[in-house]
LOGUDO-43997 format. One record per residue (C-alpha): residue in one letter; x, y, z. Coordinates in nm, 2 decimals. Example, Ala and Ser with C-alpha at 12.3 -4.5 7.8 and 13.67 -1.06 7.14 Angstrom:
<rs>
+------+--------+--------+--------+
| type |     xx |     yy |     zz |
+------+--------+--------+--------+
|    A |   1.23 |  -0.45 |   0.78 |
|    S |   1.37 |  -0.11 |   0.71 |
+------+--------+--------+--------+
</rs>
This chain:
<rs>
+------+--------+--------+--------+
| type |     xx |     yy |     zz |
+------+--------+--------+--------+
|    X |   2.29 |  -0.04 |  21.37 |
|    X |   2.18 |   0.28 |  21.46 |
|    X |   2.04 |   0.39 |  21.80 |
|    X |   1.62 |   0.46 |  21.75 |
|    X |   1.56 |   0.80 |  22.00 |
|    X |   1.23 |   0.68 |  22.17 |
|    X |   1.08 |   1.00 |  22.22 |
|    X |   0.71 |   1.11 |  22.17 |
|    X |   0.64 |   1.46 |  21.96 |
|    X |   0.53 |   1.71 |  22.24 |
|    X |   0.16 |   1.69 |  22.12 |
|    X |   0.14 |   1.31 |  22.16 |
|    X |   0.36 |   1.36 |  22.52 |
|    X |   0.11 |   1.58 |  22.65 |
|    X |  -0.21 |   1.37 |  22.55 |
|    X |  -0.05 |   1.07 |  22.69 |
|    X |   0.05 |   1.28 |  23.02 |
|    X |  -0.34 |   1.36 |  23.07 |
|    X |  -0.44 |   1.03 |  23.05 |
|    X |  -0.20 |   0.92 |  23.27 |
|    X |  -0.34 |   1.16 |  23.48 |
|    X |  -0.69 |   1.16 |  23.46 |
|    X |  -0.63 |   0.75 |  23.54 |
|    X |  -0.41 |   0.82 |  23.85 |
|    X |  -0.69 |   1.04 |  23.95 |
|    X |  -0.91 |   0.79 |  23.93 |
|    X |  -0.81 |   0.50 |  24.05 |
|    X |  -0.62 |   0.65 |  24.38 |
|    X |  -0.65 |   0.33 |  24.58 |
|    X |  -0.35 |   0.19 |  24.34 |
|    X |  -0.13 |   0.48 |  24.48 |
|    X |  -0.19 |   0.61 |  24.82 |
|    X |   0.02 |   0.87 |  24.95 |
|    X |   0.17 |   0.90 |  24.59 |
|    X |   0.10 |   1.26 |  24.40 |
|    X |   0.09 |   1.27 |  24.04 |
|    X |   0.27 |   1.63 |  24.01 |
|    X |   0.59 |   1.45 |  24.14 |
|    X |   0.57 |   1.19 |  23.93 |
|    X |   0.50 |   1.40 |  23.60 |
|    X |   0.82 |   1.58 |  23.68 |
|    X |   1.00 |   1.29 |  23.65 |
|    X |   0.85 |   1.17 |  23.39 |
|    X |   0.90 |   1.49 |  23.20 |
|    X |   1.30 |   1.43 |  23.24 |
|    X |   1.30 |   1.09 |  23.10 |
|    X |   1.16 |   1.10 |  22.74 |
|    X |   1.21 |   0.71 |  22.70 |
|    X |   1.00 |   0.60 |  22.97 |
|    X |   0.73 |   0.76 |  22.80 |
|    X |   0.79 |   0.66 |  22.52 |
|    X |   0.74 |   0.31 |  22.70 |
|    X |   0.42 |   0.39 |  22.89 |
|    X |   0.27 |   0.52 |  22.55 |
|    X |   0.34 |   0.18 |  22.37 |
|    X |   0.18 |   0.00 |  22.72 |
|    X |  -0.13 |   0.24 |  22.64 |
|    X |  -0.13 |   0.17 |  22.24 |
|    X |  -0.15 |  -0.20 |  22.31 |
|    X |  -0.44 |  -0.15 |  22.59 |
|    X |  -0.23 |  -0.24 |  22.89 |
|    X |  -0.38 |   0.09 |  23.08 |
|    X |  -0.09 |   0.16 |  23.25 |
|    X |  -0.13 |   0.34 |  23.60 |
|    X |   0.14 |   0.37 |  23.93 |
|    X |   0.06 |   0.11 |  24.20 |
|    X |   0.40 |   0.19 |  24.38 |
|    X |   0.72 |   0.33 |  24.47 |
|    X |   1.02 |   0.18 |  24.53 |
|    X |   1.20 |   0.39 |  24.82 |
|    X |   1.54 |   0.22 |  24.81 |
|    X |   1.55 |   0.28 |  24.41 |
|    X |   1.33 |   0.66 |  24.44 |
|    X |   1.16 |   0.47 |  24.14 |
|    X |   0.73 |   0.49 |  24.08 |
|    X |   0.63 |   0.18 |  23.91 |
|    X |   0.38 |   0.14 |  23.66 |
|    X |   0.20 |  -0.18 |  23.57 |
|    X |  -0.05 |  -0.27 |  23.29 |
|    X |  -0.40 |  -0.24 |  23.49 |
|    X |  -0.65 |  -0.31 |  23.19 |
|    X |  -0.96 |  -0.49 |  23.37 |
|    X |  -0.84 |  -0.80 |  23.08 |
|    X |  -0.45 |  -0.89 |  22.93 |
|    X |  -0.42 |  -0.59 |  22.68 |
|    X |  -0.58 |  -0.67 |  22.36 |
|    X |  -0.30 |  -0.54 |  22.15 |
|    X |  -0.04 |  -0.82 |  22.30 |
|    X |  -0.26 |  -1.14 |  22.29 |
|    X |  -0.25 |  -1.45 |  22.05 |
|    X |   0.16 |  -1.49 |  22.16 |
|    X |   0.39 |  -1.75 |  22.25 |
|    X |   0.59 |  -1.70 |  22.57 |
|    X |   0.95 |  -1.65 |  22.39 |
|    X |   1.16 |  -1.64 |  22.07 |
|    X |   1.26 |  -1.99 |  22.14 |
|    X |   0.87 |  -2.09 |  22.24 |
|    X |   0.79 |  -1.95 |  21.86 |
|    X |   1.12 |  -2.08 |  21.67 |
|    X |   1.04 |  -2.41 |  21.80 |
|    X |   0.69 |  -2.41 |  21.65 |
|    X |   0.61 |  -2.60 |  21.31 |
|    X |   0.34 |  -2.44 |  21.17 |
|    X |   0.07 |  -2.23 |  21.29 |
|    X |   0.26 |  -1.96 |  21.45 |
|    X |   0.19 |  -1.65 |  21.61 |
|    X |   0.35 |  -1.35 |  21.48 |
|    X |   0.50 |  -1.25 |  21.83 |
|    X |   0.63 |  -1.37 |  22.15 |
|    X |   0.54 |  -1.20 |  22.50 |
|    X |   0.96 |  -1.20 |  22.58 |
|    X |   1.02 |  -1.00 |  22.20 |
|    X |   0.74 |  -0.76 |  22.24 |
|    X |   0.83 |  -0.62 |  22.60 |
|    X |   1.22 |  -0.60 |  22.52 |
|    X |   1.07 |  -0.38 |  22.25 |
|    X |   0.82 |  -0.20 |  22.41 |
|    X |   1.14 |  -0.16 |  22.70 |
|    X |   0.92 |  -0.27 |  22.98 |
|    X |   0.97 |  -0.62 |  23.20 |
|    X |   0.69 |  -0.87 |  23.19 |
|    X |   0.53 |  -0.91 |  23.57 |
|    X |   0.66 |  -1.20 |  23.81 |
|    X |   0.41 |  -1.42 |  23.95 |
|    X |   0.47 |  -1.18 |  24.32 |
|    X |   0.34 |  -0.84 |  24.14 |
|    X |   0.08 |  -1.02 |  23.93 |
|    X |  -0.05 |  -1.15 |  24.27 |
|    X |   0.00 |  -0.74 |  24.42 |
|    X |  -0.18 |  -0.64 |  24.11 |
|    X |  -0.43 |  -0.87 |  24.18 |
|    X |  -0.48 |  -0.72 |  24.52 |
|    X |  -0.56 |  -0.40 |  24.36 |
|    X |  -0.87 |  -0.51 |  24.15 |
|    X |  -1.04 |  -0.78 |  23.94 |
|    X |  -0.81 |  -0.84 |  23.69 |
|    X |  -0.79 |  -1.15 |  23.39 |
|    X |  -1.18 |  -1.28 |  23.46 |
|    X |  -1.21 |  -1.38 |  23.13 |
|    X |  -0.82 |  -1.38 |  22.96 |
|    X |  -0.51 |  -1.45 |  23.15 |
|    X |  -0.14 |  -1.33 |  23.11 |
|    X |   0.18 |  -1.46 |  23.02 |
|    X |   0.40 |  -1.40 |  23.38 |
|    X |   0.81 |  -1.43 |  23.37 |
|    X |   0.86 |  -1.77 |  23.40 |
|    X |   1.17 |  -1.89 |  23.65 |
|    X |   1.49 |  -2.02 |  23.43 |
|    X |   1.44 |  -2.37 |  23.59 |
|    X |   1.05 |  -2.39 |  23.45 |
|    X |   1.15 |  -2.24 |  23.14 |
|    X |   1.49 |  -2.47 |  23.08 |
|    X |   1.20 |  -2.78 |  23.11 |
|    X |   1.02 |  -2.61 |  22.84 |
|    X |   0.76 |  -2.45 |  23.05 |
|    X |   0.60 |  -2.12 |  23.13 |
|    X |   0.37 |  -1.97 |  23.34 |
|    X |   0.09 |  -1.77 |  23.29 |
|    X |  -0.17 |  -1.63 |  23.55 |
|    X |  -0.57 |  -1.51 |  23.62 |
|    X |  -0.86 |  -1.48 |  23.82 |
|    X |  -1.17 |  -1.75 |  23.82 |
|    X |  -1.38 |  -1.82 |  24.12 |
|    X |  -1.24 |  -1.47 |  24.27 |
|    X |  -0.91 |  -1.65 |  24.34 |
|    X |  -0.57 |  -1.56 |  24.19 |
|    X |  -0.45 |  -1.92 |  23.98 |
|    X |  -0.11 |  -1.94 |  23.82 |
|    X |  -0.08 |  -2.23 |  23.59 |
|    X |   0.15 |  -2.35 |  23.33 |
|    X |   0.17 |  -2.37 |  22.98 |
|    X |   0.48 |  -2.52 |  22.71 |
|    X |   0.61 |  -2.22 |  22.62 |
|    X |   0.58 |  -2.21 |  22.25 |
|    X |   0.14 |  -2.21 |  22.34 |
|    X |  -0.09 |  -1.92 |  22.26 |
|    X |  -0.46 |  -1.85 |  22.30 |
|    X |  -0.69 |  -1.60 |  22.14 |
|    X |  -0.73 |  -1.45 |  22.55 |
|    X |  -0.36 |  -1.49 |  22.66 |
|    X |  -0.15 |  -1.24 |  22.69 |
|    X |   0.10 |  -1.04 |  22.89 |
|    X |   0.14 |  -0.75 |  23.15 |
|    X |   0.39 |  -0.53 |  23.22 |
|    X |   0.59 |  -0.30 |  23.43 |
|    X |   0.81 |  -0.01 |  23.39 |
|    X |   1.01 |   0.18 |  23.71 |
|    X |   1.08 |   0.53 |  23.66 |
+------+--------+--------+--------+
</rs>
């Protein structure tokens, strides 16, 4: 199989780089002490990672920074649409969440669709950070990577905001609702 180059054409880069931007500008409580000049240079070296935010942005995720990881001199970038991204709802945890379904499936899993987007879906720790940083999943929730031993019983777990508290709750993996869907992350 041959290897797909995930690179954006240098019109769509810069577009994408603006609104990155323009967001990071924005919304500076997600990122203080963080400039966005260092972090366009190293986005500018890694083509793929781009390529990863823009398919976060295409499926409404919003990405923006909310850290940096010292140890790994990595930003990170998670999903901070005020709801789960509209463009990744209506999906079953997993590939083995949908296989296992009889009829009425989805057309996606969360697992399939951020190994392809190349981003990592968030743990139930950085949904709760995320949540720290805003209102987020009021009226949807996300799909949140699920520990092996929940997820050998069948389960998963998914997460959101009622009541102004943080609730993570689980679900049988092969599930999905019209208002659940996933967020993610990407270090670069």
């Amino acid at each position: 199989m041959k290897n797909v180059i995930k690179e954006l054409p240098s019109e769509q880069r810069e577009k994408l780089l603006n609104l990155l931007s323009l967001r990071f500008e924005k919304n500076m409580n997600r990122h203080p002490g963080l400039t966005w000049a260092e972090i366009q240079e190293k986005l500018e070296v890694k083509p793929e990672k781009l390529w990863s935010l823009n398919e976060m942005e295409e499926t409404g995720g919003e990405p923006d920074v909310v850290g940096y990881d010292q140890d790994a001199k990595e930003y990170i970038f998670y999903d901070c649409s005020e709801e789960s991204p509209k463009g990744r709802r209506n999906v079953c945890y997993d590939r083995e969440g949908l296989d296992s379904r009889k009829e009425h499936k989805p057309e996606n899993s969360a697992i399939d669709m951020a190994t392809a987007m190349d981003i990592e879906l968030l743990t139930e720790e950085q949904y709760r950070e995320l949540q720290k940083l805003g209102s987020f999943d009021t009226k949807t929730s996300s799909w949140l990577k699920t520990p092996v031993e929940i997820r050998k019983h069948g389960g998963a777990l998914f997460g959101d905001r009622r009541y102004d508290h943080v609730f993570v709750y689980h679900n049988s993996a092969p599930s999905y609702y019209g208002v659940r869907g996933f967020r993610g992350m990407l270090r670069v």
